[in-house]
MARLUM-581892 format. One line per 10 residues: number of its first residue (from 0); their letters; for each residue x negated, y, z negated of C-alpha. Coordinates in steps of 0.2 Angstrom, whole numbers. Example, Ala and Ser with C-alpha at 12.3 -4.5 7.8 and 13.67 -1.06 7.14 Angstrom:
! MARLUM-581892
0) as) -62 -22 -39 ~ -68 -5 -36
! end
This chain:
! MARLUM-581892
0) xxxxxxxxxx) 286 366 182 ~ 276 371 167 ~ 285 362 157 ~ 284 346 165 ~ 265 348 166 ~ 266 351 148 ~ 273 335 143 ~ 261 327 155 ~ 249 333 144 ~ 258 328 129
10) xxxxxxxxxx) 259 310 134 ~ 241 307 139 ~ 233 314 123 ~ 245 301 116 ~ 240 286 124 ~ 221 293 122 ~ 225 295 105 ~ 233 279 103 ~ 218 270 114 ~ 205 278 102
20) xxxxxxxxxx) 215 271 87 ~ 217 255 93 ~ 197 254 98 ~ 194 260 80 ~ 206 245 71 ~ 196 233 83 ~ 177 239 78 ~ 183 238 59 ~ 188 219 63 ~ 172 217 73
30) xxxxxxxxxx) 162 223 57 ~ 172 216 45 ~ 169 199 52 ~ 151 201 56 ~ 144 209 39 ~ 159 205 25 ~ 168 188 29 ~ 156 177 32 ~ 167 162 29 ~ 176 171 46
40) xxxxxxxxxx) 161 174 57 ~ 151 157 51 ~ 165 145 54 ~ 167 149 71 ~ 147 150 75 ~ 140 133 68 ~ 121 131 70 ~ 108 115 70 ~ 98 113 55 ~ 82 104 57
50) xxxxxxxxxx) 82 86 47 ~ 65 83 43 ~ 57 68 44 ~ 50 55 29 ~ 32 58 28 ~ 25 39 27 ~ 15 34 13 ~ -6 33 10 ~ -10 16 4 ~ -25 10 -5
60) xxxxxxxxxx) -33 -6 0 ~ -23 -17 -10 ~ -5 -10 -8 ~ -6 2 -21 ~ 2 19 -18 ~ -10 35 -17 ~ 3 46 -11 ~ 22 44 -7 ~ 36 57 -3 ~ 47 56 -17
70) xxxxxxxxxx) 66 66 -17 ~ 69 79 -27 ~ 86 89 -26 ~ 90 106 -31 ~ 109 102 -40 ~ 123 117 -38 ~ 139 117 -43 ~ 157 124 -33 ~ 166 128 -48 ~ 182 134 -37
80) xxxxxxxxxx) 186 116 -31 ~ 187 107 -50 ~ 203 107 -58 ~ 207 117 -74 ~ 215 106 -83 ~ 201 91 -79 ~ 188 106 -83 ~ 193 109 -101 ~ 196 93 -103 ~ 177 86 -99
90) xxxxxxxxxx) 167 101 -102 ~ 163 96 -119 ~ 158 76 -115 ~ 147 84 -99 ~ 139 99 -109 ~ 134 84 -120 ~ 127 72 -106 ~ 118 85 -97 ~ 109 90 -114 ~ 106 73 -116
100) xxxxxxxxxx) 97 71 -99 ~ 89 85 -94 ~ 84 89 -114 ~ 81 108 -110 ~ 94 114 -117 ~ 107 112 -132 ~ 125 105 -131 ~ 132 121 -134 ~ 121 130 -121 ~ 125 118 -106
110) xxxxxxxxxx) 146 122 -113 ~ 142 140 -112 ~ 135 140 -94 ~ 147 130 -87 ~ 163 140 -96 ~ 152 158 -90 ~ 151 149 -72 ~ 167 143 -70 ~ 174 160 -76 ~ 165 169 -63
120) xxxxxxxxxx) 172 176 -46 ~ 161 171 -36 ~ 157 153 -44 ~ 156 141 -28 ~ 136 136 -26 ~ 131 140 -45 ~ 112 132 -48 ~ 113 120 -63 ~ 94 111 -63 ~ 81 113 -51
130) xxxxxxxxxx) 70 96 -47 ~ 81 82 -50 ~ 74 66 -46 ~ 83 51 -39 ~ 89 42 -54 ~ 94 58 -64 ~ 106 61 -49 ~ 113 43 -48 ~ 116 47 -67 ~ 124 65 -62
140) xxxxxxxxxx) 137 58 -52 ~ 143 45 -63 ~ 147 61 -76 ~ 163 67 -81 ~ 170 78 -67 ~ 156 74 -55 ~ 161 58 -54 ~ 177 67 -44 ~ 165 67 -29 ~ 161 85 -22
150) xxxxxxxxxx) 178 89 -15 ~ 185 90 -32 ~ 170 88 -44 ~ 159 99 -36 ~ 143 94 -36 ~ 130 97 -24 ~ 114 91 -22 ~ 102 99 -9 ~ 89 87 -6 ~ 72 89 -2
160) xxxxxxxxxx) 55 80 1 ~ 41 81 -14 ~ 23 76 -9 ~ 16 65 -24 ~ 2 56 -31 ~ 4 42 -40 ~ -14 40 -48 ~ -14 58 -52 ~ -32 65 -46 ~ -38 49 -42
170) xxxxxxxxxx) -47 51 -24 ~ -36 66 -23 ~ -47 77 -13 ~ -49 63 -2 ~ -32 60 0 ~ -29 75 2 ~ -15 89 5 ~ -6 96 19 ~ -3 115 13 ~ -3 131 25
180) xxxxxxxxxx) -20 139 18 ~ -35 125 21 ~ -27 108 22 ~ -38 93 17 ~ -43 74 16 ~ -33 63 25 ~ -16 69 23 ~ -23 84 38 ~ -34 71 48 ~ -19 61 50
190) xxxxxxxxxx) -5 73 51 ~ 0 68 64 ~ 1 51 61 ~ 10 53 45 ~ 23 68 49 ~ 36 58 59 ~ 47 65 72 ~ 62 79 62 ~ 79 75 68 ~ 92 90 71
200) xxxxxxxxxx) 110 90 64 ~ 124 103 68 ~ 131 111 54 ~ 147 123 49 ~ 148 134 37 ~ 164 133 24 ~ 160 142 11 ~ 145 154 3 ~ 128 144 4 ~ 141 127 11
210) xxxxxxxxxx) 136 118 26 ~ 144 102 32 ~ 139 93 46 ~ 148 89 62 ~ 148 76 75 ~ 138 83 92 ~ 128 75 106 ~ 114 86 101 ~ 112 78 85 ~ 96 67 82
220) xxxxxxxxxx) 90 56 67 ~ 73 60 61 ~ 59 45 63 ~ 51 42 48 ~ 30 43 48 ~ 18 30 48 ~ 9 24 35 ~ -9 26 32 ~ -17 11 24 ~ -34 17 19
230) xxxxxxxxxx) -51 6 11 ~ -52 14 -6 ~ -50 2 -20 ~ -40 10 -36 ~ -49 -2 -48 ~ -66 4 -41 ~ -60 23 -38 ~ -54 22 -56 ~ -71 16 -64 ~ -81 27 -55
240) xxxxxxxxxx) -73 44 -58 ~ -71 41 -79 ~ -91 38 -77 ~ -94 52 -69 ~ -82 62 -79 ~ -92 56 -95 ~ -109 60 -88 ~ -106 77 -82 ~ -97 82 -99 ~ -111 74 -109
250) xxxxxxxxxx) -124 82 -97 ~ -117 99 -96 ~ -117 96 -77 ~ -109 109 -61 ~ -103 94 -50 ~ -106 77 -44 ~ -99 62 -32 ~ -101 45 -30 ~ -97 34 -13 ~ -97 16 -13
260) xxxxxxxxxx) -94 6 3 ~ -94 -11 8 ~ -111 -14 18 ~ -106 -27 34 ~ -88 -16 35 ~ -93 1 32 ~ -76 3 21 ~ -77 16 8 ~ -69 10 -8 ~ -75 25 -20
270) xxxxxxxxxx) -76 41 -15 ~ -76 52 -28 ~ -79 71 -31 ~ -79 81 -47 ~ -81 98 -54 ~ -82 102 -72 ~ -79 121 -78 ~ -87 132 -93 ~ -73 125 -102 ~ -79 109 -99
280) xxxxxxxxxx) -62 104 -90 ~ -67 92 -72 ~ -58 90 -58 ~ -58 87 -40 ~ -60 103 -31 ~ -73 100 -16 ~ -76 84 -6 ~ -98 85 -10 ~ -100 69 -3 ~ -93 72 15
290) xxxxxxxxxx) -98 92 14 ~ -111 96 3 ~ -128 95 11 ~ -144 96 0 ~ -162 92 -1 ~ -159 73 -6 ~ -178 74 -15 ~ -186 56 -19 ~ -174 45 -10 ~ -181 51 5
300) xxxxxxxxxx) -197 44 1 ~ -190 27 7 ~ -187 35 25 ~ -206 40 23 ~ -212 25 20 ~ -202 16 33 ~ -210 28 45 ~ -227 23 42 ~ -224 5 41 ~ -213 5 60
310) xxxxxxxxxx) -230 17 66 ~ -242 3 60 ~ -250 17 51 ~ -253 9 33 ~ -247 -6 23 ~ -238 -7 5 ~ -256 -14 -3 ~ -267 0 4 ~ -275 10 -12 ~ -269 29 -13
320) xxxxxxxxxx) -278 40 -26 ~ -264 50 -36 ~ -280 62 -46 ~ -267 60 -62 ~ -254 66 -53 ~ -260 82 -46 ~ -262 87 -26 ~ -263 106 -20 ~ -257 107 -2 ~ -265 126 4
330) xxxxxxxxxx) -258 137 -11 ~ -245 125 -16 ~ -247 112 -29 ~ -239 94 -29 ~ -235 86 -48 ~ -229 70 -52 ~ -221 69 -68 ~ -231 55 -73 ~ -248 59 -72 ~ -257 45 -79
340) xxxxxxxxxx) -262 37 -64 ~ -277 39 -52 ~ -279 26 -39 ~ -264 13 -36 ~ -257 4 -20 ~ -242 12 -7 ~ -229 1 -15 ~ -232 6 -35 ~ -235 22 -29 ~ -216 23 -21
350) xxxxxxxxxx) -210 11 -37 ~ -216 25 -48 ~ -209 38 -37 ~ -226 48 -35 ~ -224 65 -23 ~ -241 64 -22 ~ -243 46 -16 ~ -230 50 -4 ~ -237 66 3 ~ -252 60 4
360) xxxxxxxxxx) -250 46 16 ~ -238 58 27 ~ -249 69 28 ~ -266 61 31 ~ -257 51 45 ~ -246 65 54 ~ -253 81 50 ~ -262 81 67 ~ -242 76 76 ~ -230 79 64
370) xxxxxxxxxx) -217 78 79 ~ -219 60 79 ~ -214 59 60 ~ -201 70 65 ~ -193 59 80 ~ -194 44 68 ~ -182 52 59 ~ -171 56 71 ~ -173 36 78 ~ -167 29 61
380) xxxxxxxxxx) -151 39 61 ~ -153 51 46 ~ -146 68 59 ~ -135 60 69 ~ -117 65 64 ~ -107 56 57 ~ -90 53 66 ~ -80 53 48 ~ -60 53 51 ~ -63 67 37
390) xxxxxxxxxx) -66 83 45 ~ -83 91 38 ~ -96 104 43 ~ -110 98 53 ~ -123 109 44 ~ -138 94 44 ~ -154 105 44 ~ -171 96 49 ~ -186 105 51 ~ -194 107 70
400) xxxxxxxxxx) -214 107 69 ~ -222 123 74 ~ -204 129 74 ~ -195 145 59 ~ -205 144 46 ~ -215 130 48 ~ -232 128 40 ~ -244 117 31 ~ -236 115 18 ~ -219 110 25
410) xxxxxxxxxx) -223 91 31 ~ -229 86 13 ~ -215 93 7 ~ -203 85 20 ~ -211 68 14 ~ -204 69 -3 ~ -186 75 4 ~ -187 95 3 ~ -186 107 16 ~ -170 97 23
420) xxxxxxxxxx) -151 97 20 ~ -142 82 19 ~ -126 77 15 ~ -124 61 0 ~ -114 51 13 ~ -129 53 26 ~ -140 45 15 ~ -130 30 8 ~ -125 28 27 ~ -145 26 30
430) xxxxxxxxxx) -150 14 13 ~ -132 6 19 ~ -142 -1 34 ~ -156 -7 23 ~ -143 -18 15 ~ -136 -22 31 ~ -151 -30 38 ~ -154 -13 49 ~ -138 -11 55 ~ -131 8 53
440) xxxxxxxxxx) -112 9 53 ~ -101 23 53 ~ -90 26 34 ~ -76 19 37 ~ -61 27 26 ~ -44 20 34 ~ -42 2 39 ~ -25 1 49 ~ -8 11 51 ~ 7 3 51
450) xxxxxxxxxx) 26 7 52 ~ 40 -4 39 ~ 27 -16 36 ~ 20 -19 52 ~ 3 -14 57 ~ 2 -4 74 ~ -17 -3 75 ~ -32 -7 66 ~ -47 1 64 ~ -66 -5 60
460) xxxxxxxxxx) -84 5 59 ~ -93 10 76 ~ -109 5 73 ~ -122 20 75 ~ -139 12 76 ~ -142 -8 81 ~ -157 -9 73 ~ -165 7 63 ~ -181 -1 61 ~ -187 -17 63
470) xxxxxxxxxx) -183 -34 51 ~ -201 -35 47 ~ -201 -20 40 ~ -183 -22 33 ~ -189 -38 22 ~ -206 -27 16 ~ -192 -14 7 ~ -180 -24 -1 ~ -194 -30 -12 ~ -200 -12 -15
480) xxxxxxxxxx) -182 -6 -19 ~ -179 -20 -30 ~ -197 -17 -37 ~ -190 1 -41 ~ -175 -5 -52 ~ -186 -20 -62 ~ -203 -11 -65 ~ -201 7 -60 ~ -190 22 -62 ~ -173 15 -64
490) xxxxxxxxxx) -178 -2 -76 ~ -167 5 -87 ~ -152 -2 -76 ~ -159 -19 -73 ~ -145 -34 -75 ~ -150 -51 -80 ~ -134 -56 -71 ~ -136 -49 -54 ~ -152 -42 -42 ~ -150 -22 -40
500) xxxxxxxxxx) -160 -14 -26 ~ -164 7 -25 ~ -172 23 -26 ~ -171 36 -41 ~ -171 54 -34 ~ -172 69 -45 ~ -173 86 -36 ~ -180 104 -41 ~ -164 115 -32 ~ -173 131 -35
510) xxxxxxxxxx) -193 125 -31 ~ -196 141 -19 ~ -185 154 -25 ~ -187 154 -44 ~ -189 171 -51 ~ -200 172 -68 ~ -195 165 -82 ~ -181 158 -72 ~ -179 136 -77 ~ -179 125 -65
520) xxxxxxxxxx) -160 119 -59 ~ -162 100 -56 ~ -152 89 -45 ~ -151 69 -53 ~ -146 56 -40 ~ -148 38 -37 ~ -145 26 -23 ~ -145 6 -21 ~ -135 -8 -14 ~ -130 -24 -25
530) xxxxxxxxxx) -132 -40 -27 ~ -148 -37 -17 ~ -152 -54 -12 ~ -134 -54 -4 ~ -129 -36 -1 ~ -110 -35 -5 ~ -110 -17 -7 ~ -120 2 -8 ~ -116 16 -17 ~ -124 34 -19
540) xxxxxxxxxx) -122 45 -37 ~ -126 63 -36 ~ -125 74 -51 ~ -129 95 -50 ~ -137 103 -64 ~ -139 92 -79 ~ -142 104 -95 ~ -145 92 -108 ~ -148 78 -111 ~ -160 73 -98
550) xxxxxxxxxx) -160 78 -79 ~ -169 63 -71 ~ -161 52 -58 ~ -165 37 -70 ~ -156 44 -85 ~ -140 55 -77 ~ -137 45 -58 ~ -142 28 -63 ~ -132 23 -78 ~ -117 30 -69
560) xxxxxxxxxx) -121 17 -54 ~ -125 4 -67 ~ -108 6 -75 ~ -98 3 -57 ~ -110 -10 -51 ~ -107 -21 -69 ~ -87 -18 -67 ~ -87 -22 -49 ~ -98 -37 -47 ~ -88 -43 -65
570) xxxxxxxxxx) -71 -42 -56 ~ -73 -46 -34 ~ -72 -63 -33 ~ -80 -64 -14 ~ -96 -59 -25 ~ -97 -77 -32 ~ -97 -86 -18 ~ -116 -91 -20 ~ -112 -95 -39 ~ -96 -105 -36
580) xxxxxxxxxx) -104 -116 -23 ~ -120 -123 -36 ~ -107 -127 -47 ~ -96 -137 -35 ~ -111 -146 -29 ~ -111 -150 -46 ~ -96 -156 -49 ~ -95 -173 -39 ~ -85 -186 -38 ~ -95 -197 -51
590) xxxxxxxxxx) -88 -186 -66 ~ -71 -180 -61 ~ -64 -189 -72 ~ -72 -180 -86 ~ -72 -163 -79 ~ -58 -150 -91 ~ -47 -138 -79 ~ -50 -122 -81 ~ -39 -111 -88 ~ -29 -101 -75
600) xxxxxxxxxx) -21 -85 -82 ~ -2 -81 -72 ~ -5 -67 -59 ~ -11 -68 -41 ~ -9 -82 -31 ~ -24 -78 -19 ~ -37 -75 -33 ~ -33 -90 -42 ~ -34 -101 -24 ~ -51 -94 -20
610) xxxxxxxxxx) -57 -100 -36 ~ -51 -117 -38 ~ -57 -122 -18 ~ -72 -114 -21 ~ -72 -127 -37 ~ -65 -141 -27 ~ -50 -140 -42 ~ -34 -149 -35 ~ -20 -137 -34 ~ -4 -137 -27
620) xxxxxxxxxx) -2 -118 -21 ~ 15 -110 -19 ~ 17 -97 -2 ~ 24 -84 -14 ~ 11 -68 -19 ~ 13 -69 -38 ~ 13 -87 -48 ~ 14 -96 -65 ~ -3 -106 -68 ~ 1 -124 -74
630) xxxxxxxxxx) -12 -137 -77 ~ -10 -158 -81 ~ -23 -169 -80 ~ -23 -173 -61 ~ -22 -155 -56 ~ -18 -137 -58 ~ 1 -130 -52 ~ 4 -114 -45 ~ 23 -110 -45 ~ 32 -97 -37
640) xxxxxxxxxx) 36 -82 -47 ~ 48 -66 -39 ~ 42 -57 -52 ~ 44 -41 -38 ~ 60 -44 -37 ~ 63 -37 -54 ~ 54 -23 -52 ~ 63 -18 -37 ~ 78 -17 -50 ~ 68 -5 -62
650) xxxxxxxxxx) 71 -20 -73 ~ 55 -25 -84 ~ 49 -42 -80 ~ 38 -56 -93 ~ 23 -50 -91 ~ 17 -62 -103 ~ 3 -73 -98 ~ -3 -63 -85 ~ -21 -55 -84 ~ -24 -39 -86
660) xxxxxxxxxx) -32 -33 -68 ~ -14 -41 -60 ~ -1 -33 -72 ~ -8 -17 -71 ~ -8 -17 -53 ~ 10 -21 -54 ~ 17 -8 -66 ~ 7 5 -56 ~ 16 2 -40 ~ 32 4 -47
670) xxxxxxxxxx) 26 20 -55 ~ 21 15 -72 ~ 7 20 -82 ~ -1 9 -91 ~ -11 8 -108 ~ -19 -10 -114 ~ -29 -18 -129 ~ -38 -31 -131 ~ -45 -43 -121 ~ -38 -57 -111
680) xxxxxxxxxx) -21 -61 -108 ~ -5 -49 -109 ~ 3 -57 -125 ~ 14 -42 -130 ~ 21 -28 -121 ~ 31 -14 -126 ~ 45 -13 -114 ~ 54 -29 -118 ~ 60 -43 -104 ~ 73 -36 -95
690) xxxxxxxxxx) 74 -19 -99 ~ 77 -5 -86 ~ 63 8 -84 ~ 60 24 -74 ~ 46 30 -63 ~ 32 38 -75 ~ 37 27 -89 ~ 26 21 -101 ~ 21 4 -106 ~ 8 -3 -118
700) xxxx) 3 -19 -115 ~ -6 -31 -129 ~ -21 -43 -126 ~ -27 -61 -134
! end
């Protein structure tokens, strides 16, 4: 009996022995798969991976692109899958083409990297070059041993999205960028619009760091973004930045920013923003225009002055004694810095810019109910917010009478445009309606989305005030702002082709909180609207801290208006619709005979069809874009030219014949730059007809 109980025993610490051993050989497997064969464990688990979406495209107003999402691919290499025999045959012709195409490295470098690699163990998803663009892939795969395809040649290109900017820093802060820490511009205001909708894909894992996709119900296809087509205009945005660039270098300036928009649209077509550093390196690092809000100083005299006129309170020929420049409100003094004047009228006295012309008639009149100044303000527009698609801080500061810190001194102040904070886009949006015959609209910075082509919505500017004053009092400024640029502060920017209408503004930042011996820090700025007997556009130039050489509005702002104002009224042709009608009147029937064609240079067909119905010059017009000018006696051809259809190729068309302002456009949206001298028409250029290009290549094109 005890013996039977003993092998009882025996036989269940056997098969407890054997259980335990058997569990044991089955955790071993379980971990084994889980942490050391991963080509096990994955193979049998596949996952979805997120496809993202194509971001769409920012456009400028013309078509030209301000940012695109450009592929870049990271390239690896599975070394276990090419042949030995194929490898030592080719190594030495693809060490070469790779040194050759990437140029970072020497022939025999490249052959030793890919002997070490293919040598190694664990050689199945080896990083050859990081950032590879489209075209140096193309060429990758048509190399020896790639060419095998990546079963048996190996290659792998991980692809990935790269966020670019065509024009470099052109409008960049207004464009923007979409990053985790403080996204700006219009790349975060329309995220949403541009982002798309990511698609999903499952994937298997084969091999270390190798997915491949497999067919599922759950997959989904991304859906690319739309594309934002803004109101900036490149030629303008172009101008205006390498003026401002040159004026704060040559005036040892912090920052500045100059906005130009279109007065009946509202359309922004320059915004531009820089910062210049203690070694005088400038870029774009803050938006000013749309964020920055500062005592605009004299340019507010003109919403002084409209106050008055609107409360009947005085007229533009009433006398105001200046004392030589010198008024002492309480313990405050008042200075104009030209003080050679004693009694003059209202309108020299806002011509020459005089704080105590200015003051004086605010004060006189309001002093007694200065919130009646005050509510004019608000009635002409300059606090409302401005409902920018940009997002910005609404930080506009307007003193309240009798209110923190108010006193006697701070309405003579106000009139002269201290004791506020504005932003530059606030005030060209107010001296925008002047041009505008009174109407106040919104800035208006993107003009339409579309998707492939097609346009989904359009936008135009809410309008903020109907009517900021009255048209009476609207056709007693104009004068007085043109009267500012021919006899007063700014007559150093008068044109002899073209009327210019605006106020100088120069601005003492530190007037209250100077410490002795500290200098005064200055602000310069300018704004005006031109051609001022036909208001096609206004534009604001604000430039911080001049140093040297000079710090007046007249001498820093106003050149840098006078140099975007001369290129833009030389180069829109809508400006000289006035101009072209005289000499069509002039052009009748009696000498038609007689008349000479003009010369019509190859480029645009829309340009040269405005001008030659606008000078009643038969044409026969082609429907194509781009054309070829030909001219006989009876009339003036304009052929078809598919002159994009090369460029699609990455093949250099003639450009030969063409003006400058259309071939340039051209080659920088196929991702050109560009360099040009002379003048006239493109004669030579340095990548021949017919010759393949890349994106970022450079051509020089020669003018006579």
């Amino acid at each position: 009996m005890s013996r039977l109980k003993k092998d009882i025993n025996f036989r269940i610490i056997g098969v407890y022995l054997f259980t335990v051993f058997i569990s044991l050989i089955i955790i071993f497997k379980i971990v084994q798969v889980q942490y050391f064969n991963n080509e096990i464990n994955t193979s049998s688990q596949p996952r979805y991976f997120i496809e993202h979406a194509t971001r769409g495209n920012i456009f400028s107003d013309n078509g030209s692109l301000l940012a695109i999402s450009m592929p870049l691919y990271d390239i690896r290499i599975d070394f276990s899958v090419i042949d030995q025999k194929i490898f030592d045959k080719e190594k030495n012709n693809l060490s070469h083409m790779l040194a050759n195409l990437f140029n970072d490295k020497t022939q025999k470098e490249y052959l030793a990297f890919l002997q070490t690699s293919k040598d190694k163990k664990l050689n199945k998803y080896i990083l050859l070059k990081n950032k590879v663009s489209h075209t140096e892939l193309n060429i990758l795969k048509k190399m020896p041993i790639f060419n095998l395809g990546q079963n048996k040649g190996g290659l792998i290109p991980e692809k990935r999205l790269n966020r670019t900017n065509p024009f470099g820093l052109l409008a960049k802060r207004t464009i923007g960028e979409l990053r985790s820490v403080n996204p700006v511009g219009i790349e975060r205001a329309y995220n949403h619009i541009l982002s798309g909708i990511d698609g999903r894909t499952l994937k298997r894992k084969i091999g270390k760091g190798i997915w491949v996709p497999q067919d599922s119900k759950g997959n989904t296809l991304p859906d690319p973004g739309h594309d934002i087509n803004t109101t900036i205009n490149i030629d303008m945005q172009d101008v205006a930045e390498k003026a401002l660039e040159k004026a704060l270098i040559n005036h040892d300036a912090d920052w500045g920013c100059v906005v130009m928009m279109e007065v009946k649209t509202g359309e922004v077509k320059v915004i531009a923003n820089l910062r210049k550093d203690t070694n005088n390196i400038v870029n774009e690092w803050f938006n000013y225009a749309t964020a920055q809000h500062i005592a605009p100083g004299s340019t507010f005299k003109l919403a002084s002055i409209i106050s008055g006129l609107e409360d009947g309170l005085f007229s533009l020929s009433d006398s105001i004694n200046l004392n030589k420049g010198k008024k002492k409100y309480y313990d405050r003094l008042m200075i104009d810095s030209d003080n050679k004047y004693d009694r003059v009228t209202i309108e020299k006295a806002f011509v020459i810019s005089s704080n105590v012309g200015i003051s004086s008639i605010i004060n006189s009149n309001y002093k007694n109910n200065p919130r009646k100044y005050i509510d004019r303000i608000y009635q002409m527009g300059l606090m409302t917010p401005l409902d920018l698609e940009l997002p910005y801080p609404n930080n506009l500061i307007m003193p309240e009478p009798y209110e923190g810190g108010w006193s006697g001194v701070t309405l003579p102040w106000m009139s002269i445009g201290y004791e506020m904070q504005l932003t530059p886009i606030h005030m060209l949006t107010f001296y925008n309606a002047i041009a505008n015959n009174g109407k106040m609209v919104n800035p208006l910075f993107v003009s339409s989305v579309s998707k492939d082509g097609i346009e989904t919505s359009q936008f135009s500017a809410d309008v903020i005030n109907n009517s900021i004053c009255s048209k009476l009092t609207i056709q007693k400024i104009i004068p007085l702002l043109e009267g500012v640029v021919n006899e007063g502060t700014a007559k150093n920017i008068k044109s002899d082709s073209y009327k210019i209408a605006g106020k100088t503004g120069t601005t003492v930042l530190n007037y209250t909180k100077r410490e002795i011996g500290e200098k005064k820090k200055y602000q310069a700025s300018f704004i005006g609207f031109f051609p001022s007997d036909n208001p096609k556009y206004s534009c604001i130039v604000v430039v911080n801290n001049p140093r040297k050489n000079g710090h007046y509005g007249s001498k820093v702002a106003a050149p840098i208006f006078k140099e975007l104002s001369d290129n833009v009224y030389a180069n829109d042709i809508n400006i000289y619709t006035n101009k072209l009608a005289i000499i069509k009147k002039n052009q009748t029937a009696s000498n038609i005979k007689d008349r000479l064609f003009p010369i019509v240079k190859n480029g645009s067909k829309y340009d040269a069809k405005v001008v030659l119905e606008k000078l009643d010059v038969p044409a026969d017009v082609t429907d194509g874009k781009w054309m070829i000018a030909q001219s006989n006696s009876k009339a003036v051809k304009l052929l078809l030219r598919n002159i994009e259809k090369d460029f699609k190729n990455y093949k250099m068309p003639d450009l030969r014949g063409m003006n400058l302002k259309d071939a340039v456009f051209l080659l920088q949206s196929y991702g050109l730059t560009v360099s040009s001298s002379g003048h006239g028409f493109v004669f030579r250029q340095s990548i021949k007809k017919g010759n393949k290009f890349t994106y970022g290549s450079h051509i020089h094109l020669e003018l006579i």
